[in-house]
GUGU-663500 format. One record per residue: residue in one letter; chain; x, y, z of N, C-alpha, C, O, CB in turn. Coordinates in nm, 2 decimals. Glycine has a CB too. Example, Ala and Ser with C-alpha at 12.3 -4.5 7.8 and 13.67 -1.06 7.14 Angstrom:
! residues 2
NODE resn chain   n_c1   n_c2   n_c3  ca_c1  ca_c2  ca_c3   c_c1   c_c2   c_c3   o_c1   o_c2   o_c3  cb_c1  cb_c2  cb_c3
NODE    A     A   1.32  -0.57   0.78   1.23  -0.45   0.78   1.32  -0.33   0.78   1.42  -0.33   0.85   1.13  -0.45   0.90
NODE    S     A   1.28  -0.22   0.71   1.37  -0.11   0.71   1.29   0.00   0.79   1.34   0.11   0.80   1.41  -0.06   0.57
! end
This chain:
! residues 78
NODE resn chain   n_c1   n_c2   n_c3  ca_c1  ca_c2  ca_c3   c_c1   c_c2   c_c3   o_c1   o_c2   o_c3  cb_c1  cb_c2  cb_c3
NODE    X     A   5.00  -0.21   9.56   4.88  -0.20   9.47   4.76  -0.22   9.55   4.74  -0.33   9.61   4.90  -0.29   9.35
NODE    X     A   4.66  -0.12   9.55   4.52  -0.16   9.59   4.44  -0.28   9.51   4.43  -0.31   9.39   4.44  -0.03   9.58
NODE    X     A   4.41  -0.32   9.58   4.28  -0.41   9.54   4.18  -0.44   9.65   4.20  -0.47   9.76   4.33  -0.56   9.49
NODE    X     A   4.03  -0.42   9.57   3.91  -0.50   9.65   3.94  -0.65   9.69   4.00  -0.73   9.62   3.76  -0.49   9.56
NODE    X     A   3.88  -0.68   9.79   3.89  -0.81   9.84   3.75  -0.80   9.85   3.68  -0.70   9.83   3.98  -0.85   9.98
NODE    X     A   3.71  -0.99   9.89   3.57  -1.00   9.97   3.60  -1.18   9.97   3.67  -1.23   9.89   3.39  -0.93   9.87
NODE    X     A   3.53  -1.24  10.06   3.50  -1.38  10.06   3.40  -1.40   9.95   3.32  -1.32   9.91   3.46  -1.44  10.20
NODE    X     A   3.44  -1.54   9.92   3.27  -1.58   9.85   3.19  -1.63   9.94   3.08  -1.67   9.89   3.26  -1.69   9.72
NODE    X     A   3.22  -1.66  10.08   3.12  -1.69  10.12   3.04  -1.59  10.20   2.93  -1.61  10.26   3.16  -1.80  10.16
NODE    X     A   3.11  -1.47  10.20   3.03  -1.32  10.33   2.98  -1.23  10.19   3.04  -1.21  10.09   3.19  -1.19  10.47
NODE    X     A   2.88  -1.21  10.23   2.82  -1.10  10.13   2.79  -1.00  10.21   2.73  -1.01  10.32   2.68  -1.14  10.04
NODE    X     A   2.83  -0.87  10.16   2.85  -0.74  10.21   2.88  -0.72  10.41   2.81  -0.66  10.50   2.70  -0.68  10.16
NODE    X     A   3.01  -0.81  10.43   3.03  -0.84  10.59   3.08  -0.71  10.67   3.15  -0.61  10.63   3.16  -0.97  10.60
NODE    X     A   3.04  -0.73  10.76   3.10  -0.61  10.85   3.21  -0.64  10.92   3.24  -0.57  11.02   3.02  -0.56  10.95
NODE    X     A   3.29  -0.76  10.89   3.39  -0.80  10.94   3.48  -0.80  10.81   3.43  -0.82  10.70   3.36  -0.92  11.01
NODE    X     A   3.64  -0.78  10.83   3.71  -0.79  10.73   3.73  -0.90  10.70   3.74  -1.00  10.78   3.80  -0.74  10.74
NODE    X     A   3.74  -0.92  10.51   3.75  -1.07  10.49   3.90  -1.15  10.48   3.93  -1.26  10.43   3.68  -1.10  10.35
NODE    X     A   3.97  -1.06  10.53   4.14  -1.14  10.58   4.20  -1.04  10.63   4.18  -0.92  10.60   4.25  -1.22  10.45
NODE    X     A   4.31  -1.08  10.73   4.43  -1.01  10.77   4.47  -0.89  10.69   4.51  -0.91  10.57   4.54  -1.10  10.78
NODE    X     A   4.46  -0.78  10.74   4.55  -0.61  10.65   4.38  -0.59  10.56   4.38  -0.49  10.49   4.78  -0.67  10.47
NODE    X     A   4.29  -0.65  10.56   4.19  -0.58  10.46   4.15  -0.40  10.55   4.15  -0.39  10.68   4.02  -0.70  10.42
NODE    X     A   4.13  -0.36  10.51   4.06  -0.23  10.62   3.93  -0.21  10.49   3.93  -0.25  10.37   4.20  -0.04  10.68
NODE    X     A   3.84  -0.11  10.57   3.70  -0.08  10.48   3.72   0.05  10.38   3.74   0.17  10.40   3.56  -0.05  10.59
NODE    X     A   3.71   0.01  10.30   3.73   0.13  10.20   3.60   0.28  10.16   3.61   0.40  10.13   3.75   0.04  10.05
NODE    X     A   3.49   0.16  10.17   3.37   0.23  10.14   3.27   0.14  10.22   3.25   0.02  10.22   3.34   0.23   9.97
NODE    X     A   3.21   0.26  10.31   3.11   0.22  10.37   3.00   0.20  10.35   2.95   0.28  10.44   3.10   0.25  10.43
NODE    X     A   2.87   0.12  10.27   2.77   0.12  10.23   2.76   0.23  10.12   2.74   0.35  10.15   2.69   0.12  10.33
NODE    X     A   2.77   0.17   9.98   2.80   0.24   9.85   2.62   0.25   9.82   2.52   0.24   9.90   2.92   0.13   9.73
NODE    X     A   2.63   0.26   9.71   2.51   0.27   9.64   2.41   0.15   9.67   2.29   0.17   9.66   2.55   0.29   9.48
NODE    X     A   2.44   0.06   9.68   2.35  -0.09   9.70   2.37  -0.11   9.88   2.33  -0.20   9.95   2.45  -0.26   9.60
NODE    X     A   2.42  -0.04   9.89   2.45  -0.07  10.07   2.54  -0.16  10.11   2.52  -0.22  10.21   2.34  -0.12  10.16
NODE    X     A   2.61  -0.17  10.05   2.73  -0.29  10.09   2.85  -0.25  10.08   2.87  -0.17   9.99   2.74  -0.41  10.00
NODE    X     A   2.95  -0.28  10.17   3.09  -0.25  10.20   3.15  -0.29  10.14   3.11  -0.41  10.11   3.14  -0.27  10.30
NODE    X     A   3.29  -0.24  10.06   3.36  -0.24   9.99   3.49  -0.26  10.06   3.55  -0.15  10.11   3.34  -0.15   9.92
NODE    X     A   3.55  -0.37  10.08   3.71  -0.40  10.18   3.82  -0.39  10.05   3.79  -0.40   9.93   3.72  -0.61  10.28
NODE    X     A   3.94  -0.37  10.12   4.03  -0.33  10.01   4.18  -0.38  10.08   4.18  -0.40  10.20   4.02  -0.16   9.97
NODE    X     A   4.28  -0.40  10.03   4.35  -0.47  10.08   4.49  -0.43   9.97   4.47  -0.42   9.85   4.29  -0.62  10.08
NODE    X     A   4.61  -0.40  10.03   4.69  -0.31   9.96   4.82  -0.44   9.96   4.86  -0.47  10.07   4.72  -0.14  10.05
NODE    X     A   4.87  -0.50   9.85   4.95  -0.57   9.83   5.08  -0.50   9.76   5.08  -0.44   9.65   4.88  -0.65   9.77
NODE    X     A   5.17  -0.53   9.81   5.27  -0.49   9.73   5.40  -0.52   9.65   5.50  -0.46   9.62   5.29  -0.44   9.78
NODE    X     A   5.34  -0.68   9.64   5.42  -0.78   9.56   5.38  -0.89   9.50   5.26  -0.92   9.54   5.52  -0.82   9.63
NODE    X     A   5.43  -0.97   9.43   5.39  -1.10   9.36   5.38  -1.21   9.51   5.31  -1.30   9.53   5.53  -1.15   9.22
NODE    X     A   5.48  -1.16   9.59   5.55  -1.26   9.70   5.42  -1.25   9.79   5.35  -1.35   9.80   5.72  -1.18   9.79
NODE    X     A   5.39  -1.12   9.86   5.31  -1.10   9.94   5.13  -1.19   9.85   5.04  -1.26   9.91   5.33  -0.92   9.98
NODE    X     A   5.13  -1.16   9.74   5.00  -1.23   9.71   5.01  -1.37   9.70   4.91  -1.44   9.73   4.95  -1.19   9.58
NODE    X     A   5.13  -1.43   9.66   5.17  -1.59   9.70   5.12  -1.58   9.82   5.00  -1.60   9.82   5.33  -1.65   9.70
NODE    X     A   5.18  -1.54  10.00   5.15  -1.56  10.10   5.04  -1.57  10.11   4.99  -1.67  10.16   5.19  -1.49  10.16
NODE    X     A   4.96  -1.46  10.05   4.78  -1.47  10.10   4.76  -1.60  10.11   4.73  -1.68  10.20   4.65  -1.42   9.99
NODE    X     A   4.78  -1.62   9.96   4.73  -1.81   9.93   4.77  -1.92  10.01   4.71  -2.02  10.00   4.77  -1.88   9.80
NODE    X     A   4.89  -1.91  10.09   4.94  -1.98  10.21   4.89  -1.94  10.35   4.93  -2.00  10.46   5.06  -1.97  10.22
NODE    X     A   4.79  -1.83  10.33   4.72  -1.83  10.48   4.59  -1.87  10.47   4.53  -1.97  10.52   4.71  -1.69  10.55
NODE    X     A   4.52  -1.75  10.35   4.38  -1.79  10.28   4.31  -1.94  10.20   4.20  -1.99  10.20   4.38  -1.70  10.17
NODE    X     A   4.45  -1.97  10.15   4.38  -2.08  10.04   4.35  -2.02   9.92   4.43  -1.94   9.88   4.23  -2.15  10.08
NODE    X     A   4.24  -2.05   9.85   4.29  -2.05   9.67   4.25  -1.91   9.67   4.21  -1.88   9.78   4.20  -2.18   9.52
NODE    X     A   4.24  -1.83   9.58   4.19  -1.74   9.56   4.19  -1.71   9.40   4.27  -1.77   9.33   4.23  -1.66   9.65
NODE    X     A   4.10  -1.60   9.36   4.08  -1.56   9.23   4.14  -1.40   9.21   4.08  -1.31   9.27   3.92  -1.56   9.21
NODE    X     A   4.22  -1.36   9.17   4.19  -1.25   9.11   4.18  -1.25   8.96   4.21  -1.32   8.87   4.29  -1.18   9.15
NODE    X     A   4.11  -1.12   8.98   4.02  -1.03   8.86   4.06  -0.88   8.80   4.10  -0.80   8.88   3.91  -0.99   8.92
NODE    X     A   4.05  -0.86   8.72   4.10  -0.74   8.64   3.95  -0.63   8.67   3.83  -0.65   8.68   4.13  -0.79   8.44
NODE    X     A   4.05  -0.50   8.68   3.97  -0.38   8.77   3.82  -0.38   8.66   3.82  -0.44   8.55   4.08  -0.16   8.78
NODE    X     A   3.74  -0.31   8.72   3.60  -0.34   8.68   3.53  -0.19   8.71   3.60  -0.10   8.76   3.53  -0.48   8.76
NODE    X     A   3.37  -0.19   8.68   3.31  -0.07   8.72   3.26  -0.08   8.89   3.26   0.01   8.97   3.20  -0.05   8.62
NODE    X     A   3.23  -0.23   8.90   3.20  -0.29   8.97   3.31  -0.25   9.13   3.27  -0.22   9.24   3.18  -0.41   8.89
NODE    X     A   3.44  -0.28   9.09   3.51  -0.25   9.19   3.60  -0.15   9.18   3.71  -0.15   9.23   3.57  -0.34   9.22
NODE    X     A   3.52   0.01   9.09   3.54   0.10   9.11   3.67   0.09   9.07   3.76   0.14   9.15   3.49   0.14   9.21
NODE    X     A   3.71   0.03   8.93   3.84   0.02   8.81   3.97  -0.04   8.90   4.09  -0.03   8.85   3.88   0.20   8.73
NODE    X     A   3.92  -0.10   9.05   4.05  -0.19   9.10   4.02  -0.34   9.12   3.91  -0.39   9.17   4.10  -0.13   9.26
NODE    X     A   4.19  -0.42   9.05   4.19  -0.52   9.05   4.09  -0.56   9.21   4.07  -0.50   9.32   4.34  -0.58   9.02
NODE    X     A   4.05  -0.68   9.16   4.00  -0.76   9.27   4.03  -0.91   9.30   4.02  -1.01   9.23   3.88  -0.75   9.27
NODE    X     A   4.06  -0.89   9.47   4.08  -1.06   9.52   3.96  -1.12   9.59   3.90  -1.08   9.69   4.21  -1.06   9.65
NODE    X     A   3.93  -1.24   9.51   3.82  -1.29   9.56   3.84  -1.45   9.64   3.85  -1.56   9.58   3.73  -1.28   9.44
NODE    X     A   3.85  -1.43   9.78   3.92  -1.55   9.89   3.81  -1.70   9.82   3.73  -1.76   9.89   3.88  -1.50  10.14
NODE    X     A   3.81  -1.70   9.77   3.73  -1.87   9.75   3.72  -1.98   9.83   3.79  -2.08   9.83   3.80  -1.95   9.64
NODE    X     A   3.65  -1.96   9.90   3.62  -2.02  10.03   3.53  -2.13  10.04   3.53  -2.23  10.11   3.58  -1.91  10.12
NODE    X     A   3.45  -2.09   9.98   3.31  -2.19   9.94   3.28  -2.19   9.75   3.33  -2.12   9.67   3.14  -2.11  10.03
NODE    X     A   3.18  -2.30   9.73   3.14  -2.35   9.60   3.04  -2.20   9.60   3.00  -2.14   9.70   3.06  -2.54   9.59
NODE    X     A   3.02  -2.16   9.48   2.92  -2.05   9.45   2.88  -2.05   9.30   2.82  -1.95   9.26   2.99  -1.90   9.48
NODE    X     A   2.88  -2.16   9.19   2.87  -2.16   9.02   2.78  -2.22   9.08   2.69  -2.27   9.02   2.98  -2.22   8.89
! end
C-alpha cells in the first residue's frame, strides 16, 4: 500500500524522510515534494516504528492526493 510520508521536523526536504521513501512528486502546486513510501504489511509498519520511533498515521486526504499518510514524529510541533 502507498502512503505519503514526511518528518515533522523537515518541511518540504530534498532528502528522503526514511529508508525505501523515494519522491513521488516533485514540487506540486506550493513547491514542495511529496515522498511516498510503499508498505506492504501491518508487520513492515510495526518495523518502521522500531527504526523511526513513534509515528502517526492518517487517513488519505486531498491534501495527500487521497493517500493514507505516515507522519515520522520526530519533534514537538502542537
Amino acid at each position: 500500500m502507498k502512503f505519503r510520508v514526511h518528518r515533522t521536523s523537515e518541511f518540504n526536504s530534498e532528502e528522503p524522510p526514511c529508508e525505501g521513501a523515494y519522491l513521488d512528486v516533485k514540487g506540486d502546486e506550493w513547491n514542495s515534494n511529496k515522498w511516498a513510501l510503499e508498505v506492504d504489511s501491518l508487520e513492515a509498519l510495526v518495523k518502521l516504528t522500531d527504526v523511526e520511533g513513534q509515528i502517526v498515521v492518517s487517513p488519505p486526504s486531498d491534501y495527500t492526493d487521497n493517500y493514507p499518510e505516515i507522519e515520522i514524529y520526530d519533534t514537538y510541533r502542537e
